[in-house]
C-alpha positions in Angstrom: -81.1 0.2 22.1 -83.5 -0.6 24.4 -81.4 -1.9 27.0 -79.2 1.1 26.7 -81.8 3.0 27.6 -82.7 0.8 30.4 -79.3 1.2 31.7 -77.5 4.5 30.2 -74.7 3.6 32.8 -73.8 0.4 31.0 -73.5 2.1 27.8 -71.2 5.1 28.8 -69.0 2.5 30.3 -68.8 0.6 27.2 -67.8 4.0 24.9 -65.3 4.7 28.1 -63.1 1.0 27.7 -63.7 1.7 23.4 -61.9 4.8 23.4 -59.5 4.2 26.3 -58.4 0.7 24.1 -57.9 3.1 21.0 -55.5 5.2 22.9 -53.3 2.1 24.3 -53.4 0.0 21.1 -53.4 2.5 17.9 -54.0 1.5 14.6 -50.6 -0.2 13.1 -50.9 2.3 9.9 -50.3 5.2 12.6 -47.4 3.2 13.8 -45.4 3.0 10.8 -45.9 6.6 10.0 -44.0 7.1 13.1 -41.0 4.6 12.2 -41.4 6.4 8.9 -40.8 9.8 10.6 -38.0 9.0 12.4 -36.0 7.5 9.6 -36.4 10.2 7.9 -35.3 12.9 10.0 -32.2 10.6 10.8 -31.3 10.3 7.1 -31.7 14.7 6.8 -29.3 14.9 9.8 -26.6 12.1 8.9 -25.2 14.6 6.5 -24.7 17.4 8.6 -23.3 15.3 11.1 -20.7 13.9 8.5 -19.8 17.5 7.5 -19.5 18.7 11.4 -16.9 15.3 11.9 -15.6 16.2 8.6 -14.8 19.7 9.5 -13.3 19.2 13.1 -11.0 16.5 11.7 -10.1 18.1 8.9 -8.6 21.1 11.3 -6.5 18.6 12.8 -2.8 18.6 13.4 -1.6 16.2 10.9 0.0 13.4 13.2 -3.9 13.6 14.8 -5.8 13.2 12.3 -3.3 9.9 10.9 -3.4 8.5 14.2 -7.7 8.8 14.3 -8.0 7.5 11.0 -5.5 4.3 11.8 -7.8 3.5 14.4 -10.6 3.7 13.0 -9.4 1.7 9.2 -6.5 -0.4 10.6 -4.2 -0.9 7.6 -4.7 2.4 5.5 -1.7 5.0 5.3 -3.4 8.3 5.5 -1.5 11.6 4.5 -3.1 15.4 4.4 -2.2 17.5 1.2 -2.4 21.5 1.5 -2.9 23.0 -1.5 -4.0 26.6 -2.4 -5.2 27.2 0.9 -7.1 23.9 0.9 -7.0 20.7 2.9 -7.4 17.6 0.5 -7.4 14.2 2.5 -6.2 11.4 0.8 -5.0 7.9 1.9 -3.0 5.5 0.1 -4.0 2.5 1.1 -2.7 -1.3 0.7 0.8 0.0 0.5 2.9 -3.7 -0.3 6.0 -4.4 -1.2 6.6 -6.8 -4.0 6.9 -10.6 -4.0 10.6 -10.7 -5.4 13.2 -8.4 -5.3 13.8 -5.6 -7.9 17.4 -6.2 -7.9 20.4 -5.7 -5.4 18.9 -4.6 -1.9 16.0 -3.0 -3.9 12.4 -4.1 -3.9 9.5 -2.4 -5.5 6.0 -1.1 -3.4 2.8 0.0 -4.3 -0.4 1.3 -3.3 -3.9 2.9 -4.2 -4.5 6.3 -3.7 -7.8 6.5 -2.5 -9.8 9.7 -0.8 -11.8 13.0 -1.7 -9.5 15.4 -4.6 -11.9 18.5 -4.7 -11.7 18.0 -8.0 -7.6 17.8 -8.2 -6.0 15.8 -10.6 -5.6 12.6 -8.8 -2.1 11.5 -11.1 -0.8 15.3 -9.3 -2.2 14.5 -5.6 0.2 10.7 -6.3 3.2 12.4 -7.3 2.8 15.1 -4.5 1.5 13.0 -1.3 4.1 11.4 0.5 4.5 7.6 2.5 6.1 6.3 4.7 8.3 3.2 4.2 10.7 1.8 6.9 10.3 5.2 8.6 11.1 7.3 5.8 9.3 9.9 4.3 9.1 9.1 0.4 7.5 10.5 -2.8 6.3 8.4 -5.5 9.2 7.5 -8.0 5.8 6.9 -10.6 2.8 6.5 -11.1 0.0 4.8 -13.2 -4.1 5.5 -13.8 -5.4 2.0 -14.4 -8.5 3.6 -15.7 -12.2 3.2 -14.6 -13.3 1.2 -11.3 -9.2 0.6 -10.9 -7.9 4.4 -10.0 -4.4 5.7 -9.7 -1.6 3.7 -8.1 2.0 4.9 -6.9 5.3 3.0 -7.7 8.4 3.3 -5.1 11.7 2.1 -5.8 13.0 1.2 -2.2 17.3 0.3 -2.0 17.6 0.3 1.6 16.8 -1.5 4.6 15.7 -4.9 2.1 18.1 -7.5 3.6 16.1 -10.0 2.2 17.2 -9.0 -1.3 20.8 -8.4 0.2 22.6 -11.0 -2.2 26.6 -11.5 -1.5 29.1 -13.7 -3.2 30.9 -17.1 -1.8 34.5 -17.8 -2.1 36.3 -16.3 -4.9 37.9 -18.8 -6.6 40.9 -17.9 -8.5 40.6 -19.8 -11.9 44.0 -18.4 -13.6 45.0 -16.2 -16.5 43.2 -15.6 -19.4 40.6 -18.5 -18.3 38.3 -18.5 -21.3 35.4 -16.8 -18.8 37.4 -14.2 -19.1 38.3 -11.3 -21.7 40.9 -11.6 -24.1 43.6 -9.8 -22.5 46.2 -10.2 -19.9 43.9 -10.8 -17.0 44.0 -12.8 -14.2 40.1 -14.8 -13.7 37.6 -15.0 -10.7 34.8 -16.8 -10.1 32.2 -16.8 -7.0 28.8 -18.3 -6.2 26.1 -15.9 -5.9 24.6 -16.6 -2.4 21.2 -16.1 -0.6 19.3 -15.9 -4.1 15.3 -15.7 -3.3 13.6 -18.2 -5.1 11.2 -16.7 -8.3 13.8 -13.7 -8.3 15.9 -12.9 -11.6 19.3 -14.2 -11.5 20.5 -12.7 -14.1 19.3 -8.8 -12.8 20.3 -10.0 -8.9 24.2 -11.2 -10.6 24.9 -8.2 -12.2 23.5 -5.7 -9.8 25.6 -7.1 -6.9 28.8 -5.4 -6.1 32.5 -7.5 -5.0 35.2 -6.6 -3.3 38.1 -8.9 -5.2 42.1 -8.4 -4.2 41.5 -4.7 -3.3 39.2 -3.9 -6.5 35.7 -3.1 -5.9 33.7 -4.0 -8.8 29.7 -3.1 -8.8 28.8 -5.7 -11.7 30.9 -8.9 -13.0 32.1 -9.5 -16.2 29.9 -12.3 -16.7 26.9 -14.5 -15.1 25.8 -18.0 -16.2 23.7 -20.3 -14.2 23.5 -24.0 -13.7 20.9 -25.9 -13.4 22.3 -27.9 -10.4 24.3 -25.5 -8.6 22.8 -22.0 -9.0 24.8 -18.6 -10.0 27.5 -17.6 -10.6 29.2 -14.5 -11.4 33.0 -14.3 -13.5 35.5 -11.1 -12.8 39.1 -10.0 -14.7 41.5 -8.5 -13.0 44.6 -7.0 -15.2 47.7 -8.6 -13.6 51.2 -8.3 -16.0 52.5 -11.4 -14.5 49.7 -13.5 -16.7 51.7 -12.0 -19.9 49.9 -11.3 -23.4 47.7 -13.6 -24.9 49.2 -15.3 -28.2 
């Protein structure tokens, strides 16, 4: 004290470098309060900027809005449903068709229906909101609510452009009248190998769903299927000829 008052200029220097040291450095406490601030006036604004994207998107032309949304989730079909006045946006997403085929040129696809309802009943938006499959616009030909935590899924039943399950028949091979493949009745017998089976598919649904063309008769299932274990399936048609006379 005594040297301060000695030398009052020393002193007045020292309070100087104390205070301007408090204004460069401040206390840590009074730097969180600021982080604190911020975050919290980003998390009261993050909702009205959701509702402002929300509501221009939502005014969108349709084609717009699906083509936003592809870019942005890559791999989600998004459709917009009008209902009453109201704009409900709902997606299905992970649209895939099925591992084996259905039956003749048919295979079965499905997909989650996922997005905000408003409070619609979600098993109505699946059968209402449409897809598209192999550029066709298609409604659900079901649908199914797996319960909680697993939603609503839609079922399509697709019979065109499925080459894959596009089986045919081989040679028809003419096996005779009343062959005992064959029905009891004048009837002359054919047999053909069913071709370009997929492996885990049924034989027995892909033989009798796929149509012939035999000696200027069309015929949509055969008579008969069996399979062999070493050379695959076949498929058995009549065809009523007079010249194979009645059976005795």
């Amino acid at each position: 004290m005594a040297l301060c008052t000695s030398y009052k200029h020393l002193c007045q220097d020292r309070e100087v470098l104390k205070w301007s040291n408090t204004v460069r450095h401040p206390p840590r406490n009074r730097v969180f309060l600021y982080l604190l601030l911020v975050g919290i006036l980003f998390l009261l604004a993050t909702p009205s900027i959701l509702a402002a994207a929300f509501l221009v998107t939502s005014h969108l032309p349709n084609e717009v809005f699906s083509h936003l949304m592809g870019y942005w989730l890559p791999g989600v079909t998004f459709s917009t449903y009008h209902a009453h006045g109201s704009i409900q946006d709902v997606a299905w997403e992970g649209l895939k068709g099925g591992e084996h085929c259905l039956r003749y040129a048919t295979r079965e696809y499905t997909a989650k229906l996922v997005g905000q309802s408003d409070g619609q009943d979600m098993m109505k938006l699946c059968k209402d909101v449409p897809v598209q499959i192999h550029g066709r616009t298609l409604f659900t030909d079901f649908c199914q609510d797996l319960g909680f935590g697993r939603g609503v899924w839609g079922f399509w039943v697709v019979d065109f452009e499925e080459p894959d399950c596009e089986t045919t028949w081989g040679k028809f091979i003419d096996l005779g009248c009343n062959a005992s493949l064959c029905n009891e009745s004048p009837v002359r017998c054919f047999e053909s190998h069913l071709e370009h089976l997929q492996a885990g598919s049924n034989w027995q649904i892909m033989c009798t769903t796929t149509p012939a063309d035999i000696a200027g008769h069309h015929f949509s299932t055969p008579v008969n299927c069996y399979n062999s274990a070493n050379t695959g399936t076949y498929g058995v048609w009549d065809i009523v000829d007079s010249s194979c006379g009645e059976i005795i």
